[in-house]
GUFI-215311 format. One record per residue (C-alpha): x, y, z; residue number from 1; residue in one letter. Coordinates in Angstrom, 1 decimal, always signed. Last residue first. Layout:
// GUFI-215311
+--------+--------+--------+------+------+
|     c1 |     c2 |     c3 | resi | resn |
+--------+--------+--------+------+------+
|      X |      Y |      Z |  NUM |    A |
...
+--------+--------+--------+------+------+
END
This chain:
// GUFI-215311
+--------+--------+--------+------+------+
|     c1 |     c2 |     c3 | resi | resn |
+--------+--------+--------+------+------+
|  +56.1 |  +64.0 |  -24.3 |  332 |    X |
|  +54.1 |  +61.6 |  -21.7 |  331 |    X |
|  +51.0 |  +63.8 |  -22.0 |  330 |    X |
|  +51.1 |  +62.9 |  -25.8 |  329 |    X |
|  +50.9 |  +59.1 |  -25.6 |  328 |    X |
|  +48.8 |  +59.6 |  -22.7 |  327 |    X |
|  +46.0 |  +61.1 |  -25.1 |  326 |    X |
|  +46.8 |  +59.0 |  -27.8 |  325 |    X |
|  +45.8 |  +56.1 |  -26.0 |  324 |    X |
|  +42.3 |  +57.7 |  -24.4 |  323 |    X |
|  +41.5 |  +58.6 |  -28.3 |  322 |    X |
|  +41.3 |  +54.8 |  -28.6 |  321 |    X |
|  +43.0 |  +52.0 |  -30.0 |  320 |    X |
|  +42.6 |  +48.8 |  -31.7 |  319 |    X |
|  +43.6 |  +45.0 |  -31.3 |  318 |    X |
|  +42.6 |  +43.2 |  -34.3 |  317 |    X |
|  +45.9 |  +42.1 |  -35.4 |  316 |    X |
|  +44.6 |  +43.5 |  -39.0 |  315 |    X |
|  +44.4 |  +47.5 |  -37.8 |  314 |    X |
|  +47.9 |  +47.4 |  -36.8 |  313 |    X |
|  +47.8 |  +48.3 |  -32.9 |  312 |    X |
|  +51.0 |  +45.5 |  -32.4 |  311 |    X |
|  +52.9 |  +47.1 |  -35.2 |  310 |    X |
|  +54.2 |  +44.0 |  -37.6 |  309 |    X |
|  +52.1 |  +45.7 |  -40.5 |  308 |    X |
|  +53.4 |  +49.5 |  -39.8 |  307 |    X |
|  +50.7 |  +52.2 |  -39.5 |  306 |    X |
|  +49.7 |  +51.5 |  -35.7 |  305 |    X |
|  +52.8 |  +50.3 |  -34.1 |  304 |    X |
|  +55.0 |  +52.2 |  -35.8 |  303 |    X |
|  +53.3 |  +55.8 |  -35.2 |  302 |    X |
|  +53.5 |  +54.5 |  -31.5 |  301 |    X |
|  +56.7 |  +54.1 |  -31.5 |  300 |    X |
|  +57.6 |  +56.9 |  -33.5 |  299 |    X |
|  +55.2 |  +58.9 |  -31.1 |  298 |    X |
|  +57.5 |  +57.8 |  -28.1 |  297 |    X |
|  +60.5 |  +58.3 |  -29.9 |  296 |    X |
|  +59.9 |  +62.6 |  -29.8 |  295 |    X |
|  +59.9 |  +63.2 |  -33.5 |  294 |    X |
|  +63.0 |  +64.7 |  -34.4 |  293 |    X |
|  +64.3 |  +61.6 |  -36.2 |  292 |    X |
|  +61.1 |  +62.2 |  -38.3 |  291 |    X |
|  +61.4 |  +65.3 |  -38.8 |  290 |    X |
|  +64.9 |  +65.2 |  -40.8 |  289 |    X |
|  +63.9 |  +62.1 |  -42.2 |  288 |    X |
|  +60.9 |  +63.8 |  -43.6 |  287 |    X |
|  +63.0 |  +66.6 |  -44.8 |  286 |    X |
|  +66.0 |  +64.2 |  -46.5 |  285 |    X |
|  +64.0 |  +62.0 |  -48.0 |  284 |    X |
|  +61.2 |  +59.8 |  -47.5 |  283 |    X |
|  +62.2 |  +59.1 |  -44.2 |  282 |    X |
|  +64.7 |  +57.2 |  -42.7 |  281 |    X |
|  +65.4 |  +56.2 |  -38.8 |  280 |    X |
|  +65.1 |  +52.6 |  -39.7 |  279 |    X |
|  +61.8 |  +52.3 |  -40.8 |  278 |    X |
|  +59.1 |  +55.8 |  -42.5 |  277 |    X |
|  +57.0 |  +54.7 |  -45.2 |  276 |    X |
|  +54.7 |  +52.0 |  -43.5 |  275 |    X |
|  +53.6 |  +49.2 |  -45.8 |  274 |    X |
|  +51.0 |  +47.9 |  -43.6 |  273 |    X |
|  +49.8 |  +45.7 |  -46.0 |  272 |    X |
|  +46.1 |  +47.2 |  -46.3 |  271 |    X |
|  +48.0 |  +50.6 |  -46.4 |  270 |    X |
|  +50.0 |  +49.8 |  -49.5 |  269 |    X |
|  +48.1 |  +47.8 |  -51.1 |  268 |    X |
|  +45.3 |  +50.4 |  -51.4 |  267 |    X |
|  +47.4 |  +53.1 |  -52.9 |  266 |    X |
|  +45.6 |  +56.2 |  -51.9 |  265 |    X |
|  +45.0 |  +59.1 |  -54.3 |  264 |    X |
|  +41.5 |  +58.4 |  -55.1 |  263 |    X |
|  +40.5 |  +55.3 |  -54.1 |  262 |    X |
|  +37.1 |  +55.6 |  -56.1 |  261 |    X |
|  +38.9 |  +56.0 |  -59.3 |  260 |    X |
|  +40.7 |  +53.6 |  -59.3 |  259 |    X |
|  +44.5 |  +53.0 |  -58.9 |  258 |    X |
|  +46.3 |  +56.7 |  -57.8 |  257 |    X |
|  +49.2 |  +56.7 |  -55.7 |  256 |    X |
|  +50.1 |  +58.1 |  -52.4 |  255 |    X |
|  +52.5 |  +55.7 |  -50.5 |  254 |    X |
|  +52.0 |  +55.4 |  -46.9 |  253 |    X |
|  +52.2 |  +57.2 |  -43.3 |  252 |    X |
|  +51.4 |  +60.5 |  -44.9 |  251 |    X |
|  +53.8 |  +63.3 |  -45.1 |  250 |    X |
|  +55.5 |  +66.6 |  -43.3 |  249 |    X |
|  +56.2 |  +64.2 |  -40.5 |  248 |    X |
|  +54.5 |  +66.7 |  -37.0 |  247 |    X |
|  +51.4 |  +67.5 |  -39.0 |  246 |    X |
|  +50.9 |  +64.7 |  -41.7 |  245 |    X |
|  +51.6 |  +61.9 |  -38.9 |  244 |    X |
|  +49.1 |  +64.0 |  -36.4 |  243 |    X |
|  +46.2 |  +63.9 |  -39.0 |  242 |    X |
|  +46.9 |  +60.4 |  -40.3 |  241 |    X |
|  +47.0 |  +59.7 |  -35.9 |  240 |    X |
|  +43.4 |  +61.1 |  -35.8 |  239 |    X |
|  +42.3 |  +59.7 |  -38.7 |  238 |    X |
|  +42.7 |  +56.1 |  -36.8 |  237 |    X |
|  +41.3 |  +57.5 |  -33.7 |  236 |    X |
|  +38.0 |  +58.1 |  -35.1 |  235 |    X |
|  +37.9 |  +55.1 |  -37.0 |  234 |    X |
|  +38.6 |  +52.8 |  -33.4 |  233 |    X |
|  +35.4 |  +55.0 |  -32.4 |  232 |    X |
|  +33.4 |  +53.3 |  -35.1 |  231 |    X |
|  +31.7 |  +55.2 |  -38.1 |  230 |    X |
|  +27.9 |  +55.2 |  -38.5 |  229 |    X |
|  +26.7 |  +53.8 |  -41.7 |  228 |    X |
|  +24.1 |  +55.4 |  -43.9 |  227 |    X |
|  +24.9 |  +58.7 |  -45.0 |  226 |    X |
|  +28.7 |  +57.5 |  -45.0 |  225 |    X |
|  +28.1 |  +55.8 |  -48.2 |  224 |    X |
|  +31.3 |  +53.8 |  -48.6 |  223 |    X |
|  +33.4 |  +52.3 |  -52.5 |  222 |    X |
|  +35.4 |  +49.7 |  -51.2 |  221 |    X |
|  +34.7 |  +48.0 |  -48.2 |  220 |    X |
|  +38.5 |  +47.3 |  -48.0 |  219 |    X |
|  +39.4 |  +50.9 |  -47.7 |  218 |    X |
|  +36.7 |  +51.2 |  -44.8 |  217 |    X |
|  +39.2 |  +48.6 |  -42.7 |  216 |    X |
|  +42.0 |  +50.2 |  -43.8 |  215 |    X |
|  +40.7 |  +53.4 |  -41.9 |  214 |    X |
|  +39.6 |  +56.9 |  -43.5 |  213 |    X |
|  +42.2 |  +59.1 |  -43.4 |  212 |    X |
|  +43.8 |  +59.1 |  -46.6 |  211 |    X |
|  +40.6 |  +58.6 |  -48.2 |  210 |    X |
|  +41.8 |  +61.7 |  -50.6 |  209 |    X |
|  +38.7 |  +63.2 |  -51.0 |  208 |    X |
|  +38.2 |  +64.1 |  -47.5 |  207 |    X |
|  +34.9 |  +62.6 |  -45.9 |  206 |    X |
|  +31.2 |  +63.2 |  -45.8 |  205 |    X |
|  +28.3 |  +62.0 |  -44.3 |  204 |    X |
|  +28.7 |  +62.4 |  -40.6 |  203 |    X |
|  +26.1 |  +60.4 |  -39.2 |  202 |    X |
|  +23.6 |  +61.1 |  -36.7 |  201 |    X |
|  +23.5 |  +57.9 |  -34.6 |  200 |    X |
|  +24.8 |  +59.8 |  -31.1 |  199 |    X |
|  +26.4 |  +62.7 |  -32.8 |  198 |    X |
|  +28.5 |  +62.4 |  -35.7 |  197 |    X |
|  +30.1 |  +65.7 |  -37.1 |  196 |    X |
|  +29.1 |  +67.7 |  -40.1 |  195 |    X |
|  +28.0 |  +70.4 |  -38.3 |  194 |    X |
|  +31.3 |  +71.1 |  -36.9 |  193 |    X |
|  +32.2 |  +72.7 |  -40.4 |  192 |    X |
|  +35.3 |  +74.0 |  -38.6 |  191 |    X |
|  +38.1 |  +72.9 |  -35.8 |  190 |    X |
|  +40.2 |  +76.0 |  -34.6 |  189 |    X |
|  +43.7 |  +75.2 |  -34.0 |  188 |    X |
|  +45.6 |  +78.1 |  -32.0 |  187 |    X |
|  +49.0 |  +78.1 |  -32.3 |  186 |    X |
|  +51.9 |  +79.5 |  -29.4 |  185 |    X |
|  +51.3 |  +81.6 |  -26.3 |  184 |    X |
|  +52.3 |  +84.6 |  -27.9 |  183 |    X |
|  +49.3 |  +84.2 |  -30.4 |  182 |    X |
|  +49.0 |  +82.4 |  -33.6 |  181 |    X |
|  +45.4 |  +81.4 |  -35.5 |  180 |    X |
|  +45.0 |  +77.8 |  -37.3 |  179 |    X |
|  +42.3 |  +76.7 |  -39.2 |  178 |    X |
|  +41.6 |  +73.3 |  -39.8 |  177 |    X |
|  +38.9 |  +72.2 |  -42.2 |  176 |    X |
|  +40.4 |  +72.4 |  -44.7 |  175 |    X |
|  +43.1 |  +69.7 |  -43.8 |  174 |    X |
|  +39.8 |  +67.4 |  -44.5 |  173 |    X |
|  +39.5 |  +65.3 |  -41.5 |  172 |    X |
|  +35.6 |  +64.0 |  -41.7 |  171 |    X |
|  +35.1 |  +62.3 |  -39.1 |  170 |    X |
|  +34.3 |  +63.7 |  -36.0 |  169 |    X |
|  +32.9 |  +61.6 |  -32.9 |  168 |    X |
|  +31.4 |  +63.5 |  -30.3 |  167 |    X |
|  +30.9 |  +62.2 |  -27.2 |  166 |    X |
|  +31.4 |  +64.9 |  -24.8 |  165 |    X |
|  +34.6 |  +63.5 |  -23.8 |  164 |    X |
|  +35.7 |  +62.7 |  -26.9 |  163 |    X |
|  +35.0 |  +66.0 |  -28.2 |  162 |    X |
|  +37.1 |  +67.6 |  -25.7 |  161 |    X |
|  +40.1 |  +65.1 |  -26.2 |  160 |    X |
|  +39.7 |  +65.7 |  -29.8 |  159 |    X |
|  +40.4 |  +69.7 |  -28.8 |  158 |    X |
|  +43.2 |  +68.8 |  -27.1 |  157 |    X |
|  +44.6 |  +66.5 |  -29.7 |  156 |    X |
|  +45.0 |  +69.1 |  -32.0 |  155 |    X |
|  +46.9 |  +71.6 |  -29.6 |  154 |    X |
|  +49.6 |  +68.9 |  -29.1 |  153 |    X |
|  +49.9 |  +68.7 |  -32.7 |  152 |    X |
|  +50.2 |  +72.2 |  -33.2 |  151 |    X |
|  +53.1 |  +72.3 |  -30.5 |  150 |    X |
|  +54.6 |  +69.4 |  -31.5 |  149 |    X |
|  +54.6 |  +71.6 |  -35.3 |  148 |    X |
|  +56.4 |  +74.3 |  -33.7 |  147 |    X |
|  +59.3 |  +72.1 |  -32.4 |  146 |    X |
|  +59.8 |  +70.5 |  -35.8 |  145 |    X |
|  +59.7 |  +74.1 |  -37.3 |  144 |    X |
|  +57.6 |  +74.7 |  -40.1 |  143 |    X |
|  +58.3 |  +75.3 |  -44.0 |  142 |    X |
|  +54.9 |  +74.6 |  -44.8 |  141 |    X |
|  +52.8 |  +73.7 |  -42.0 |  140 |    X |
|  +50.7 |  +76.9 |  -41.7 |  139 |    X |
|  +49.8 |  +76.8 |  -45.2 |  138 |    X |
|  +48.4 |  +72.6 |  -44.7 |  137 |    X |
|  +46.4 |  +74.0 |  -41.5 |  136 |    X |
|  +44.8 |  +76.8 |  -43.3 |  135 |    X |
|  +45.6 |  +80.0 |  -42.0 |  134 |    X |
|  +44.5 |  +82.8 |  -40.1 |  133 |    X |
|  +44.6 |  +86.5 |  -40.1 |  132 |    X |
|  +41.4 |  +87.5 |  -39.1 |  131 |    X |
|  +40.0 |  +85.5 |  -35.6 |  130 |    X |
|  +37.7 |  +82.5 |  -36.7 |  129 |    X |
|  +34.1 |  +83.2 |  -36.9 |  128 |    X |
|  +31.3 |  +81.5 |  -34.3 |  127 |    X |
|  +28.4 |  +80.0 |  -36.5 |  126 |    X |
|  +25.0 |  +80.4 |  -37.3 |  125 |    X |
|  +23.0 |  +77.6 |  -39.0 |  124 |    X |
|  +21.8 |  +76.9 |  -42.4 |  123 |    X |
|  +18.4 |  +76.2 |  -44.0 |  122 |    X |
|  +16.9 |  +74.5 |  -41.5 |  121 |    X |
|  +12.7 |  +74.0 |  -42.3 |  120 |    X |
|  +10.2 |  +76.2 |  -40.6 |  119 |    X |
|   +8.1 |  +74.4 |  -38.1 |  118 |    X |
|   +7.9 |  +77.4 |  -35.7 |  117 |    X |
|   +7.1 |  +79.8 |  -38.6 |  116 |    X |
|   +9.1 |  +82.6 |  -39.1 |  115 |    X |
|  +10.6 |  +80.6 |  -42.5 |  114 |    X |
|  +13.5 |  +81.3 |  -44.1 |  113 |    X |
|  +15.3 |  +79.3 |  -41.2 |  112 |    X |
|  +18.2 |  +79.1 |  -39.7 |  111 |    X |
|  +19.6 |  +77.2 |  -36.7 |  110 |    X |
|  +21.3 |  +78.9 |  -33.4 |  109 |    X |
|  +25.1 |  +79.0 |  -32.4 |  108 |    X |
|  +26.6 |  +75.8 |  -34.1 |  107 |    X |
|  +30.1 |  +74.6 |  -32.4 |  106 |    X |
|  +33.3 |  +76.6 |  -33.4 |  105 |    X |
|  +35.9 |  +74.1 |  -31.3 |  104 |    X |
|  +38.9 |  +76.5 |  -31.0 |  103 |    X |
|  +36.6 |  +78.7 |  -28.1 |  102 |    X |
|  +35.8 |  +75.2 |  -26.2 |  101 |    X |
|  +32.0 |  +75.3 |  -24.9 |  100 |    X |
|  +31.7 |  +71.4 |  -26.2 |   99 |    X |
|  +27.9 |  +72.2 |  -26.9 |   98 |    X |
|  +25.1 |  +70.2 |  -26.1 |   97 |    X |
|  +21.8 |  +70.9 |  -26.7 |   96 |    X |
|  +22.4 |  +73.0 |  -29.9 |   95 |    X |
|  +23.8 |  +69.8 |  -32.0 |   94 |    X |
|  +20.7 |  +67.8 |  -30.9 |   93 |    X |
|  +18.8 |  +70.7 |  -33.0 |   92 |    X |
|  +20.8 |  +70.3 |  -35.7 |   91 |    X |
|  +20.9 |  +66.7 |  -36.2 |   90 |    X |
|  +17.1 |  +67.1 |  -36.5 |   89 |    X |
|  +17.4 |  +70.2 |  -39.1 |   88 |    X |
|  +19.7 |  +68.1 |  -41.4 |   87 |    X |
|  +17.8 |  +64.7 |  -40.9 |   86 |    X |
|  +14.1 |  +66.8 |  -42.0 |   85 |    X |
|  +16.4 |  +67.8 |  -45.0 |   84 |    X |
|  +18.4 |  +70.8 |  -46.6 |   83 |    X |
|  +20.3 |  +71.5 |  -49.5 |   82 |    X |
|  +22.6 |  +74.3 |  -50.9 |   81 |    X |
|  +23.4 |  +74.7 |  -46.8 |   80 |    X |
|  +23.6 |  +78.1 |  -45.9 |   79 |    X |
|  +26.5 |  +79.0 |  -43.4 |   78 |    X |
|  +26.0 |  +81.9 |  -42.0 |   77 |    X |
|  +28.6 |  +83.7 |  -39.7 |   76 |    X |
|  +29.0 |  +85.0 |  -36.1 |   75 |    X |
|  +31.1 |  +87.6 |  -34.9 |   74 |    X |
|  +32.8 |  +86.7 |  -31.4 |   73 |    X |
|  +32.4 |  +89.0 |  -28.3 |   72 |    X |
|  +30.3 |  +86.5 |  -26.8 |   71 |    X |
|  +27.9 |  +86.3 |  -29.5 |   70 |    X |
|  +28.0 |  +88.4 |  -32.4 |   69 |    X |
|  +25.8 |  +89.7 |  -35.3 |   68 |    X |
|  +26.6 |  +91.7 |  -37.9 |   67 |    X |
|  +26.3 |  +89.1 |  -40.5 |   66 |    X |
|  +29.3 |  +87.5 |  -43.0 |   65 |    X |
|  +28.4 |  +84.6 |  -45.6 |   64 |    X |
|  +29.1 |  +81.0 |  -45.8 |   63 |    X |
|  +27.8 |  +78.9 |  -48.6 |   62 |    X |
|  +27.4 |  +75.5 |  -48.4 |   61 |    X |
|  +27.8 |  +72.1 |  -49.4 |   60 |    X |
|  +30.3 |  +71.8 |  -52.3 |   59 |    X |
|  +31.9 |  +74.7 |  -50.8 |   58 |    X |
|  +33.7 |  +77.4 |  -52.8 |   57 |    X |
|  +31.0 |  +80.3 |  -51.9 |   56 |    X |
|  +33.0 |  +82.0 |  -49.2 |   55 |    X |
|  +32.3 |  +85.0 |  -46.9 |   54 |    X |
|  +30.0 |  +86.3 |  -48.9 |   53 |    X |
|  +28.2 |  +89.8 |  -48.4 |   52 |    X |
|  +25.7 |  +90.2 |  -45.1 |   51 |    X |
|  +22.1 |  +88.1 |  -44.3 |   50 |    X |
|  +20.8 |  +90.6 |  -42.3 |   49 |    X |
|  +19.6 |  +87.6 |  -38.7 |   48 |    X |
|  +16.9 |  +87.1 |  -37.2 |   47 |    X |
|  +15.2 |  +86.3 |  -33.4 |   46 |    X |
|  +17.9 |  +88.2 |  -31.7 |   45 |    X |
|  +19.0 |  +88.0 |  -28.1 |   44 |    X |
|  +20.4 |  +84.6 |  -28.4 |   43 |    X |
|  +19.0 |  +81.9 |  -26.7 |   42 |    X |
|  +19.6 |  +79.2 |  -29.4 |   41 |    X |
|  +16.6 |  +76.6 |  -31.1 |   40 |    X |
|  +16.0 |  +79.4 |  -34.4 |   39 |    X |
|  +17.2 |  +82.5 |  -35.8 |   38 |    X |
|  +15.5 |  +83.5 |  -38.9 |   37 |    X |
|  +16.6 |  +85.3 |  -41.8 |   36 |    X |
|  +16.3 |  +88.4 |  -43.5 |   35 |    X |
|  +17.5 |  +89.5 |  -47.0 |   34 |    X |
|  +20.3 |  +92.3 |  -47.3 |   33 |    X |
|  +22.9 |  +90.3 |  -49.0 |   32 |    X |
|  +21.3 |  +87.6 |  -51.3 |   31 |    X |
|  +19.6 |  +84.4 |  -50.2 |   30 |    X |
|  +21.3 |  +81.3 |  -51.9 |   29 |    X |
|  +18.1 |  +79.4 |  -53.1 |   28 |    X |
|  +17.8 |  +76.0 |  -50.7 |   27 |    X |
|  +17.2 |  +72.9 |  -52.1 |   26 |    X |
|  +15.5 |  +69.6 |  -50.8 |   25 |    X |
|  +16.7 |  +67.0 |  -49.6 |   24 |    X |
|  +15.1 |  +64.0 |  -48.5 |   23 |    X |
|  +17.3 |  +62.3 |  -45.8 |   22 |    X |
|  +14.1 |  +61.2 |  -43.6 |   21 |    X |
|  +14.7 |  +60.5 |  -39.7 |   20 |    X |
|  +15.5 |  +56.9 |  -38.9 |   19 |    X |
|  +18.4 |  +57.8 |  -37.4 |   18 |    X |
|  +21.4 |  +55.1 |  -38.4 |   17 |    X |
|  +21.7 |  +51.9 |  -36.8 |   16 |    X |
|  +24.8 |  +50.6 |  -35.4 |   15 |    X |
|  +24.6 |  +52.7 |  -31.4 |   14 |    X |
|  +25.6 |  +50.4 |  -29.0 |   13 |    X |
|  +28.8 |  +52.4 |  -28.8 |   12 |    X |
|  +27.3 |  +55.4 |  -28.1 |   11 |    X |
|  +30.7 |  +57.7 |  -28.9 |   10 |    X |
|  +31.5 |  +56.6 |  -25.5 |    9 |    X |
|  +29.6 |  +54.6 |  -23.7 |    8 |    X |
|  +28.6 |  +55.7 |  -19.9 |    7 |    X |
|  +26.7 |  +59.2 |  -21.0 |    6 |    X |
|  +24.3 |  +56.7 |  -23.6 |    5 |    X |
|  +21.2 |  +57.3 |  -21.2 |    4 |    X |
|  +22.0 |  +61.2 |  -21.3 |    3 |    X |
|  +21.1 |  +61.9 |  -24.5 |    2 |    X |
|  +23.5 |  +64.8 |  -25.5 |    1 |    X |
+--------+--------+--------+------+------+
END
């Protein structure tokens, strides 16, 4: 990344968003057998056989399989249903500065339809996740409390990575986790990468639920992430939701539905600081269970961040970083 913003993480200074056009066009879903082109990477291939579907559920893409690998790992296409001069921009800063973490499945090359130097991006290539893995929420189910320290412990490796090379991601749809066991315990792999913010390109999407997004967004009301950049405090706010839902079974507050713009979040609740979990009791008996399981520093710090008397709740104005939850979870 732009090496002038190396001494401010997540390029702090940063409030404006790129300048570079959103305009998007669409792309026609290729079919299996057409060619594509493989741009800004140093593969050994200039294109691509476009193979059979991977997956065409995404509201923004379609993934399918090709035959070609890099490092050992398959790679797949993900072909964007639209396309901008801002998508193939962000891309290119994506490809000059990869994390080089095997969990962390960072853009390969860009694609094109075009063989054209200036050809527009209409997808990029991607490293595959080993066969047989799961979705984060299917792993959890039924889960050990020791097992799921472990996942959360691998979790905040991987945003330790990112933090350090100052990349912020946002968008912590359960989705987009993917988890893969060996003998040595899980293996998280992060996904959709492309989405994330990178100096001011922003991430412009979110999980449906809001869940994760912080109290401070909530009270905005209704957000269009294409034009704001997020905050690192926001970063580290999903962060802990993410951990909360992995290692508690559950979300730090009520889940109702009031508008439909908030979703499944009850705004009151998490404005308030109306934290679920006081007094060694969970929602029931499960939560409770994990919760009292929970190492006591994490309760702590849970407490102090979700709860309204918390000394990190979001309205005493005092914030927290990824560096926080870092020595949080070295100390367990």
């Amino acid at each position: 990344m732009n090496t002038k913003y190396q001494n401010k993480p997540f390029y702090d200074g940063l409030t404006v968003v790129t300048s570079i056009p959103d305009i998007p066009s669409d792309v026609n879903k290729p079919s299996e057998g057409s060619i594509l082109f493989v741009k800004g990477s140093e593969l050994p291939f200039k294109e691509i056989t476009v193979g059979p579907e991977l997956n065409s559920t995404g509201r923004e893409a379609v993934i399918f399989h090709t035959k070609a690998v890099s490092g050992g790992r398959p790679l797949l296409a993900k072909i964007y249903r639209r396309t901008s001069d801002r998508v193939k921009a962000k891309n290119i800063l994506l490809l000059s500065g990869s994390p080089h973490v095997e969990e962390i499945c960072w853009p390969e090359a860009w694609l094109s339809d075009s063989p054209k130097a200036g050809g527009r991006c209409i997808g990029i290539l991607m490293p595959q996740v080993p066969v047989g893995f799961q979705h984060l929420g299917e792993f959890l189910v039924g889960l050990s409390a020791e097992k799921r320290l472990c996942a959360a412990n691998a979790l905040v490796r991987n945003f330790k990575v990112l933090h350090e090379h100052h990349i912020q991601p946002a968008d912590f749809n359960m989705n987009n986790f993917l988890v893969w066991e060996d003998r040595n315990g899980p293996k998280i792999y992060f996904i959709d990468t492309d989405s994330y913010q990178v100096e001011n390109f922003p991430c412009p999407v979110a999980a449906p639920e809001r869940i994760f997004d912080h109290p401070l967004r909530i009270e905005q009301g209704f957000c269009d992430y294409t034009s704001e950049l997020r905050r690192p405090y926001e970063m580290a706010y999903g962060i802990c939701v993410l951990l909360f839902r992995v290692l508690i079974n559950d979300y730090p507050y009520n889940m109702v539905r009031m508008e439909p713009w908030q979703d499944f979040n009850d705004p009151a609740n998490i404005l308030n600081g109306n934290f679920l979990f006081r007094h060694d009791r969970g929602t029931d008996n499960d939560t409770t269970e994990l919760w009292n399981a929970c190492p006591g520093r994490l309760r702590n710090f849970f407490k102090s961040v979700f709860d309204a008397d918390g000394f990190l709740f979001y309205k005493r104005k005092r914030g927290f970083s990824m560096e926080d939850i870092v020595r949080i979870f070295n100390c367990i």
